[in-house]
N, C-alpha and C positions, 0 to 999 in steps of 0.2 A: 464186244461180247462174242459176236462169232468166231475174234481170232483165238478166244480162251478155250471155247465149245466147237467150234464148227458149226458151217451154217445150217446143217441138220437137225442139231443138238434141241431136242424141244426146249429148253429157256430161252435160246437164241430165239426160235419164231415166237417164242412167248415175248420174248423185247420187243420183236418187231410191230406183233399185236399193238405191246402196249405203246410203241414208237407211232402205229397207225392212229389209234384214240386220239391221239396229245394233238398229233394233225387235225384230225377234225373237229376237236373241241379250239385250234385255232383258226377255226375257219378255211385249213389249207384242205379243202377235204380233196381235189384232185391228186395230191402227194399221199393222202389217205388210201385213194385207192388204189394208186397203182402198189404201195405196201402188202395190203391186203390180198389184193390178187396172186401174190406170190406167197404170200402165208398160205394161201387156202389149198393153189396149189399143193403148195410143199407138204402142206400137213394131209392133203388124200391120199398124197404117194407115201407119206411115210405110215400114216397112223389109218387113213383108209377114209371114205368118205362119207359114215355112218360113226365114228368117233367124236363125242361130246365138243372135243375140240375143233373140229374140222367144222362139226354143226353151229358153233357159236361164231366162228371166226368168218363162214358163209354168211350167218344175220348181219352182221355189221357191218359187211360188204353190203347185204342189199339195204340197209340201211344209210350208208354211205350213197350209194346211186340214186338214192332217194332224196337224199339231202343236195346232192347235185342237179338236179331237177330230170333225172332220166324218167323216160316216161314210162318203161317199163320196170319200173321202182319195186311196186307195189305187185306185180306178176312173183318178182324174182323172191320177195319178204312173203306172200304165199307160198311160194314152191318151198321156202328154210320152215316155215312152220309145218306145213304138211311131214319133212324130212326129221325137224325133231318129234313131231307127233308117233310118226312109224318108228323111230330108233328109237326112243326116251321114253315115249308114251307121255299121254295129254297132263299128266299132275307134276313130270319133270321142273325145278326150277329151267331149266333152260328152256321149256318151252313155254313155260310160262312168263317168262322173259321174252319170248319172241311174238307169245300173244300181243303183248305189251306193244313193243316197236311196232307191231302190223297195225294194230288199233290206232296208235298214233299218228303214221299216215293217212289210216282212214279218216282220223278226222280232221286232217288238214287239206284232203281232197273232197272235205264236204259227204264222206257217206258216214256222216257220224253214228246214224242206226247202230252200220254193223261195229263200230269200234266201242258203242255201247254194250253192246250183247258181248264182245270178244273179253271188256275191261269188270264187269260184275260180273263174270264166269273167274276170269283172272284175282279177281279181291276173293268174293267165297273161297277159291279153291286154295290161296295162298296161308286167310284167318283159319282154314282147318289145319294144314300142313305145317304152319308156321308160326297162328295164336295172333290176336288181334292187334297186341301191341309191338309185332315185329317192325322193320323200318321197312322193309320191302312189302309190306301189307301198306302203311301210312303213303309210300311211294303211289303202290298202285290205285290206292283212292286216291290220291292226288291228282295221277291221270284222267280217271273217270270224272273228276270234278272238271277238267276243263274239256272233256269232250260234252259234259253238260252245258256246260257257256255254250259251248261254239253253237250247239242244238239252239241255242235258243232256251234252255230248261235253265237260266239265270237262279230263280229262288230255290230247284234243288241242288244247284252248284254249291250255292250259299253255304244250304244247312250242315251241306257235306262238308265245307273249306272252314265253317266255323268250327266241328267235332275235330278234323285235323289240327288247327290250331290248338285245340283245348289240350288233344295228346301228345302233340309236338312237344309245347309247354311241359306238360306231366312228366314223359318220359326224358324229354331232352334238354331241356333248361330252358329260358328265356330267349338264353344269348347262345346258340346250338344257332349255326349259318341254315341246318334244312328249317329252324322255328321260324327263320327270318323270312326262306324263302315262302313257305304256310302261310304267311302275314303277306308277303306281298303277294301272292297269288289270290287270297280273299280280299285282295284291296280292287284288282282287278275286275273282280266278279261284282262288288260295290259301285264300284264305276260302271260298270254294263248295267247293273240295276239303278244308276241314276243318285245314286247314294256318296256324290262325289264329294263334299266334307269330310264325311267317313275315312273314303279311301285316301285322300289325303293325309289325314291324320296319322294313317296306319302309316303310308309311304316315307311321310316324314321320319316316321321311328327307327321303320327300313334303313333307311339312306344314314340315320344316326348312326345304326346296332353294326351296318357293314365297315362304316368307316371307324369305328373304334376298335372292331376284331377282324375285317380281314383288309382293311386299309385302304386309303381316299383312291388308291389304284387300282384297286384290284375287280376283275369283268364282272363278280358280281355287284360288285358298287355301280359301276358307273351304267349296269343293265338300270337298278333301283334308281338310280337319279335319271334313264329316260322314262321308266315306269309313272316318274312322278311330274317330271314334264308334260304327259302328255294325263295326267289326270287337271293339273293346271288347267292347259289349255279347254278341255270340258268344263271346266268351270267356270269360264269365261278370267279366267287370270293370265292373258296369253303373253302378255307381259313379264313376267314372273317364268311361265313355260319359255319364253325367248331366251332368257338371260342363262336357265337349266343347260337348255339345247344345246347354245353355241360352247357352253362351257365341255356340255361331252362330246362333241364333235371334236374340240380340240384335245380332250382328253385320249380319244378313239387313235384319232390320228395321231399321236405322241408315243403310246402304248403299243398299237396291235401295227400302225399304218397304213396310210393312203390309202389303200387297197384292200385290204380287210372285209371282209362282206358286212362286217358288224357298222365300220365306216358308213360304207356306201349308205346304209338304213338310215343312219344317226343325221346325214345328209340330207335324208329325201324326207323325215321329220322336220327337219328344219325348215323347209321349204315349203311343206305345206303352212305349219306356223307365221314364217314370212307373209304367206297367201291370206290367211286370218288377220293377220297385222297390215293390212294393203300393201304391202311392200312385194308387189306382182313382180316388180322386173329384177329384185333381186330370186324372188323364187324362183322364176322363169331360169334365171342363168344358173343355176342349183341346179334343179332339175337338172338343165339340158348335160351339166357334168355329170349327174348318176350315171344317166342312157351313155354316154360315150365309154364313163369308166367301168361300167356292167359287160358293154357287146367287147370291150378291148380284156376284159378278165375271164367274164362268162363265158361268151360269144353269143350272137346276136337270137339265140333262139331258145335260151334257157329262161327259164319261167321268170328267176328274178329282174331280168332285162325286160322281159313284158311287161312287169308290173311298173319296172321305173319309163318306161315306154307311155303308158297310164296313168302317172303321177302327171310325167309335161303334155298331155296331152287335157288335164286337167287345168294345167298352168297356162296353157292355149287358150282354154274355152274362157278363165278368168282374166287374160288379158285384149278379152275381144278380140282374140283372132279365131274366129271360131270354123275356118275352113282348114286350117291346119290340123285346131285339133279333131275335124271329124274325118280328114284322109288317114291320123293317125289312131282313132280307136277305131276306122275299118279293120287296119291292119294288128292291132290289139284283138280285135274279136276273130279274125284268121288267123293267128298266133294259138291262142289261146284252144280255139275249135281244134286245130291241129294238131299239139301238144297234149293239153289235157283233154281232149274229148265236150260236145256239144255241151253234155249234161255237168258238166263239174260247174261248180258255185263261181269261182274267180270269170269263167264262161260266160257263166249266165250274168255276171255282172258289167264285164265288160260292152253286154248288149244291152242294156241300163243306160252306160256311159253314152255309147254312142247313138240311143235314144233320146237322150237331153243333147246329144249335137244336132239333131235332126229337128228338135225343135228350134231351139235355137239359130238355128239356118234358115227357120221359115219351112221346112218338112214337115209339119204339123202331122197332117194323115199318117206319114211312114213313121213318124213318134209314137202313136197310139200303139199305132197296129203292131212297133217292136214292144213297144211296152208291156200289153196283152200277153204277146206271149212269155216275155220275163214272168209274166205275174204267174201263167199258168205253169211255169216251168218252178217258178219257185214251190205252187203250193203243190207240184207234186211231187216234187224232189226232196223241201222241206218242212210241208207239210200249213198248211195255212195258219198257224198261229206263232209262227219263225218269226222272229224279229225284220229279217232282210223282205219276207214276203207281208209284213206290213207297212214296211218302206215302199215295196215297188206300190203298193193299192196305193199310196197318199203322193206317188212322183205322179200315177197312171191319173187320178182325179186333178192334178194341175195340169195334164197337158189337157184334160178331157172340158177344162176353164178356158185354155188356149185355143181350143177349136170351138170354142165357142158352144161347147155340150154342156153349161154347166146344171142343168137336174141334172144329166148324168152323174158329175161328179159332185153335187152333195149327199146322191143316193152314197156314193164308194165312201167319202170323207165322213159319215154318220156312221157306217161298218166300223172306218178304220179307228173311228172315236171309241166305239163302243166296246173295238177288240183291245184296243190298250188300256179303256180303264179296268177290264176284268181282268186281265194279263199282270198289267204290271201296276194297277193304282191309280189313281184320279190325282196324284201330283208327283207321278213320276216325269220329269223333263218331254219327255217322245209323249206323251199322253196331251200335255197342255202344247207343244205344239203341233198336232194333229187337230185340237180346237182350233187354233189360231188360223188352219190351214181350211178347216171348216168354215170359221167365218170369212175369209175372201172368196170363198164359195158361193154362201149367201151374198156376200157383198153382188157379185158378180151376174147372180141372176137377179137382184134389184129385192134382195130381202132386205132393207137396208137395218133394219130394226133386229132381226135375228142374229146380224152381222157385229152391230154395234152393242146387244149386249152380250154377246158373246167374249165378245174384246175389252171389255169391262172386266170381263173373270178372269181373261188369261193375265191382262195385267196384274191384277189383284193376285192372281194362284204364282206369277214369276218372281214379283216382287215378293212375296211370301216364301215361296220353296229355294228361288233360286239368287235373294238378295235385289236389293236396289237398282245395281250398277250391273249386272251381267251384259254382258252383248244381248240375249233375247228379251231381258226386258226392257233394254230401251226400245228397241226391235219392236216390243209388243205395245208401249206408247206411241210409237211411230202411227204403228197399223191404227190403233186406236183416235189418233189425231185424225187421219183419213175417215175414219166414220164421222166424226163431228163434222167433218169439210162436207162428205154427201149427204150428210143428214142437216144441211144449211146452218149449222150451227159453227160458220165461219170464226168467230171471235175467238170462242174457245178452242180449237183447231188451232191457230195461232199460238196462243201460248204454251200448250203442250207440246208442239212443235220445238218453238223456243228454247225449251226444255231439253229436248231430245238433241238440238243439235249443239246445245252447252255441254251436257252431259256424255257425246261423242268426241267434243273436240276435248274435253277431259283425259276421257279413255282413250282414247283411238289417236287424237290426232289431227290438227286441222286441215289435213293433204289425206285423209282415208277416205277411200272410194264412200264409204258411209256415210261419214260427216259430208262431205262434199252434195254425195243427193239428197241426206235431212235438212242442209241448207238452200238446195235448190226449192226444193217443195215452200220452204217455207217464204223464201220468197215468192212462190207463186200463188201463195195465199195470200202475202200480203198484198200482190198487187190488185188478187179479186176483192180483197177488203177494200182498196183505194177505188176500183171503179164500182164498185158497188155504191162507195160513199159520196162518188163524182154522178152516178144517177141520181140520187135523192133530193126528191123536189127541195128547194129552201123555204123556209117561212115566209106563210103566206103568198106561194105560187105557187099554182093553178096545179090540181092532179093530172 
């Protein structure tokens, strides 16, 4: 096209624009920018640098940088909004487009506040300017819906991702790829709500509606079949999720290639799955490819390399190496402080991680004490009834059992009960194991009876909410055979056991680290039941 125009010719940089897009929607976002950079130029010198077009072709630069993990991302998508604000003025479609993208990093850097206030300014000002049924109005609630999730505000995501679907449907058809995309994104917010049959159900349709209109290859299909992978795996179907995974890993690698950032993810999916399935030393060697093929594509200091940096330092702690993996989320948590800054959430979480190394290495004390401050950083960053800050209160009350504080930590585990059933329900999945987590609490300071019928309910509430067979409710028989063992009621401990470790080598596997300790235990009841039997006076001798 330049040779038809010349490389000045605005169509020409308008190709190259759209030549930058196609880049970063394939992943190549480095070849995106350096495109971009020479549009932007080109178009200040030709068209000046207050021109609509020099202002849009500037967002998707800082956009691009953003998407590369540049840290000053989010400075540079500031400075493009403020510049269509003063050119355009704040009701501009372009700047309301750039609200958009700025909001969008905000909430993938965890300041989802302001990308809330940025994206309900953005939807009002769009439904006056453009009427409620526009696509770029249903776009922009779209986005506010998932900076709802990230918040933690799951049931307003909901109600908002259901009324999109309803219009989706109305105005677009059924079978419209954005109706599909509305369906999988409420399947999403379903699954964060614990409502994982649900989200299934929908994902399945997904995975249907993509492969019969945009075809078994095409990135949005094979996104919906890891979408539905990884609702599997919450289900406890990780089975089912295995057989998904490996299918779009080979898909991934067929289509986009090795090296694809989309790859590497579909990778580090799998590997944790692996980790769910005991299959440690294949994840282990999983992993350890992400981190090599991240620092060799990335380079070694870009966010997605910290994160798969995190996955094996995960894969570490679950193969009992556990000093490996705590030299490696030191340097996770000095990564991450340095790139993103002390306060960002990935931050605060990697000091989580490397709190559970600390316990785990026998640091108990330096466990608490990072833990504390996760907790207090959570609830002031997102606010104490955050999903992630009722996670850090329920990891903080296990080590605070591990130091041997346990009133301490049935005071936390009684909060963290009490904030999840008002939150999210008395059977939502994180509700009933936060009891579970309750009664080895009691267990632990010698409640032994608050403990045991505690663990009565959860079995009773898994087996009900979350089926027969899931991984936590055998998990929650397990726990519950352990109260009949200290509550002396040896016999029945026994067969519940029994139970638990037929129904693991079912599911799981007779070599899954699970199966393997339900069968230890069980033999170790059965042998207290044998000397127990070997004390008992015999008939008619002497007490």
């Amino acid at each position: 096209m330049s040779g038809c125009w010349g490389g000045d010719h605005p169509d020409t940089l308008t190709a190259r624009a759209g030549l930058a897009d196609f880049y970063a929607r394939a992943g190549r976002t480095g070849k995106a920018i350096v495109l971009l950079e020479k549009v932007v130029a080109d178009r200040e010198r030709l068209l000046g640098k207050d021109h609509p077009d020099t202002l849009t072709t500037r967002t998707n630069l800082a956009f691009c940088y953003a998407q590369a993990g540049q840290p000053d991302a989010i400075e540079l998508l500031e400075k493009a909004v403020a510049d269509c604000e003063r050119s355009l003025g704040e009701k501009h479609p372009g700047t309301l487009t750039a609200y958009a993208n700025l909001a969008f990093f905000y909430t993938r850097a965890g300041r989802t506040g302001k990308a809330i206030v940025l994206l309900e300014k953005v939807v009002a000002d769009r439904e006056r300017l453009l009427g409620k049924d526009h696509p770029d109005v249903l776009a922009a609630r779209g986005y506010l819906a998932f900076s709802y999730t990230r918040a933690g505000r799951t049931s307003k995501a909901i109600v908002l991702q259901e009324q999109i679907v309803a219009d989706c449907e109305r105005l677009l058809g059924k079978d419209h790829p954005d109706t599909l995309t509305a369906h999988a994104n409420l399947a999403t917010s379903y699954t964060r709500a614990g409502r994982t049959n649900e989200a299934i159900g929908i994902e399945e349709k997904v995975v249907a509606g993509r492969e019969r209109l945009l075809g078994k290859d095409h990135p949005d299909t094979l996104t919906a079949r890891a979408n539905l992978a990884f609702s599997y795996t919450e289900a406890g179907r990780t089975g089912d999720a295995l057989v998904l995974q490996e299918r779009v890993v080979a898909d991934y690698e067929r289509l986009l290639g090795e090296d694809h950032p989309d790859t590497l993810t579909a990778h580090a999916n799998l590997a944790t799955t692996y980790t769910r399935e005991g299959r440690t030393n294949e994840a282990l060697a999983r992993h350890e490819r992400v981190v090599a093929d991240c620092e060799r594509l990335l380079g070694e200091s870009h966010p997605d390399t910290v994160t798969a940096r995190a996955g094996l330092a995960a894969s570490y702690a679950q193969t009992a190496r556990t000093s490996e993996a705590l030299i490696l989320r030191e340097r996770v948590v000095a990564d991450r402080e340095r790139l993103l800054g002390e306060d960002h959430p990935d931050t605060v979480t990697a000091r989580a991680s490397l709190a559970a190394s600390y316990a785990q290495t026998g640091r108990i004390n330096e466990a608490v004490v990072l833990l504390e401050k996760v907790v207090a950083d959570r609830e002031r960053l997102l606010g104490e009834d955050h999903p992630h800050t009722m996670a850090a209160r329920a990891d903080l009350a296990a080590f605070y059992v591990q130091a041997g504080r346990a009133s301490e930590a049935i005071g936390v585990d009684e909060r963290v009960v009490a904030d999840h059933e008002r939150l999210l329900g008395e059977d939502h999945p994180d509700t009933l194991t936060a009891r579970a987590n309750l009664a080895i609490s009691y267990a632990r300071a010698g409640r032994m009876s608050n403990a045991f019928v505690l663990r009565q309910r959860v079995v009773a509430d898994r087996e009900r909410v979350l089926g027969e067979d899931h991984p936590d409710t055998v998990t929650a028989r397990a726990s519950l055979a352990a109260s009949y063992a200290q509550t002396g009621r040896i016999s029945e401990a026994v067969v519940l056991l029994e139970k638990v470790v037929a129904d693991r080598e079912r599911l799981l596997g007779e070599d899954h680290p699970r199966t393997v300790t339900a069968r230890s235990n069980l033999a170790g009841l059965i042998r207290a039941v044998e000397a127990k039997q070997r004390g008992r006076p015999r008939r008619g001798d002497s007490r």
